[in-house]
N, C-alpha and C positions, 0 to 999 in steps of 0.2 A: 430435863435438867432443871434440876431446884438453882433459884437466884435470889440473891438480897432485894433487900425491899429500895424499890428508889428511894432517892433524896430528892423530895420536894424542894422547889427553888425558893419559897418565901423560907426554907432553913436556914439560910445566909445568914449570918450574922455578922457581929463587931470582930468576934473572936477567929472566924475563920479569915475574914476579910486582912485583919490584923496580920496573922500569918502570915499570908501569903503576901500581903504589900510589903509587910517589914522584910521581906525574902528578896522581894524585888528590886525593891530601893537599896538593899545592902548590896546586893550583887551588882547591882549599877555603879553604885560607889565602889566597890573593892576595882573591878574592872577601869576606872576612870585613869588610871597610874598607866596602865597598859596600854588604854587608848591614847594617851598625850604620848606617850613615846612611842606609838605607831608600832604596835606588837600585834603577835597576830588575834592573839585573845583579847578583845576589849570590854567594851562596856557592854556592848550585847549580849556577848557568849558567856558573859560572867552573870549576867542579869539572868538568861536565860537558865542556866545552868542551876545558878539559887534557887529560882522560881519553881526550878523543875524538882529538882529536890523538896523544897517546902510541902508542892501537890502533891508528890508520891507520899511525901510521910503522912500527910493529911489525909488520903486516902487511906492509906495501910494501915492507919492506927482508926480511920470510920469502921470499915470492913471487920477489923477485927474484933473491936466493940459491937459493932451491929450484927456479927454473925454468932459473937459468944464463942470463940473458938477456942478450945481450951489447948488445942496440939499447933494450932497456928504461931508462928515465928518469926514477929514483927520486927526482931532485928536482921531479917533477910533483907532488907532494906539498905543497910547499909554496905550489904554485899553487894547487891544489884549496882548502888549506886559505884563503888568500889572499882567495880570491872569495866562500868560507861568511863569514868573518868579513866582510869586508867588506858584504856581503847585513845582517849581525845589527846593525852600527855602525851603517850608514846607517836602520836603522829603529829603532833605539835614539835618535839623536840631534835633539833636537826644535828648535828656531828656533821663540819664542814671545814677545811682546813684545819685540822688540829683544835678548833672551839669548838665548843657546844652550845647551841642559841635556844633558849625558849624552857630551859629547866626550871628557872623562876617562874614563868607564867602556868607552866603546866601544876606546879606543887600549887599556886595561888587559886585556878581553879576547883583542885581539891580542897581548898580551905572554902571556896565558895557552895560546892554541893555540901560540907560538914556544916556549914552554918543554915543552908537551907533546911536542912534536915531538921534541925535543931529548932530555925521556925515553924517548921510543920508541926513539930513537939511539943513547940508553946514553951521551950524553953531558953525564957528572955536572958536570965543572967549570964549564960553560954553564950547567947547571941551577944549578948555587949561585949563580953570579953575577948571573946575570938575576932569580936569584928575590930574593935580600938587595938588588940595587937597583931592580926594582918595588916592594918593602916601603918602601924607606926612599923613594923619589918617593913613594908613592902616599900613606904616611901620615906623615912624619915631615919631610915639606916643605911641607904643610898648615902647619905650627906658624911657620914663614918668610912664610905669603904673608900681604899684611896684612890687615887684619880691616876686615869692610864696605866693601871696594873695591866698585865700581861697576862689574861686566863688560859693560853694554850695548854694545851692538855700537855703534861713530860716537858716543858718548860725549860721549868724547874730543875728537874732534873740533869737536863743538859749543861744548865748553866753550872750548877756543881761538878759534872764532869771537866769543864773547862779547866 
């Protein structure tokens, strides 16, 4: 079996380093909303999740550079990551009495591996964008929605029946 050549550890750099912190620190942040209101997904899963996302694309876009691969298909990445989040959403989100709990946090995770990824990329301006408007959805349109709404599922509906 033919393999890539190691990565030496004195390779480290600003630029890699950079990556993956700014991955880290956003996913901690995006996650901190979740955590103050005792969700299931918090500051961890959110941190971890970026983070995780950031090394996969930093790896997959080394690899690909380092192998020369001209039929390699470095947006299988986004699959991969696609189908983990998705695995974590659908078992995060519960249907219980007529609500649904954890829909928000499940979509906000997927905002967190999309930004990870996008660290991995090295692509800053993505990363500020999606991160200042996950923040401002995820807690500052809270303060918009109204207060003791009724989210059962068919509701609605019944009450027109009435």
């Amino acid at each position: 079996m033919e393999l890539n050549d190691p990565v030496v550890m004195h390779w480290i750099d600003y630029d890699l380093l950079s990556r993956l912190g700014v991955a880290a620190i956003i996913g901690l942040l995006l996650g901190l909303d979740r955590e103050l209101r005792g969700h299931a997904a918090g500051m961890r899963t959110h941190g971890l999740i970026c983070f995780s996302a950031a090394a996969m694309t930093v790896s997959v876009l080394g690899l690909y550079n380092t192998l020369d691969a001209e039929r390699a298909d470095p947006l299988r990445v986004y699959e991969a990551a696609g189908a983990f989040i998705g695995i974590i959403g659908a078992g995060l989100i519960v249907f219980s009495k007529g609500q649904v709990h954890n829909l928000t946090t499940a979509a906000h995770l997927w905002l967190a591996a999309v930004i990870g990824i996008a660290c991995g990329a090295g692509q800053w301006p993505l990363v500020a964008v999606a991160f200042v408007v996950g923040v401002v959805m995820l807690t500052l349109l809270r303060v918009v929605e109204p207060k003791g709404r009724d989210r059962r599922l068919g509701e609605e509906d019944k009450r027109r029946d009435d």
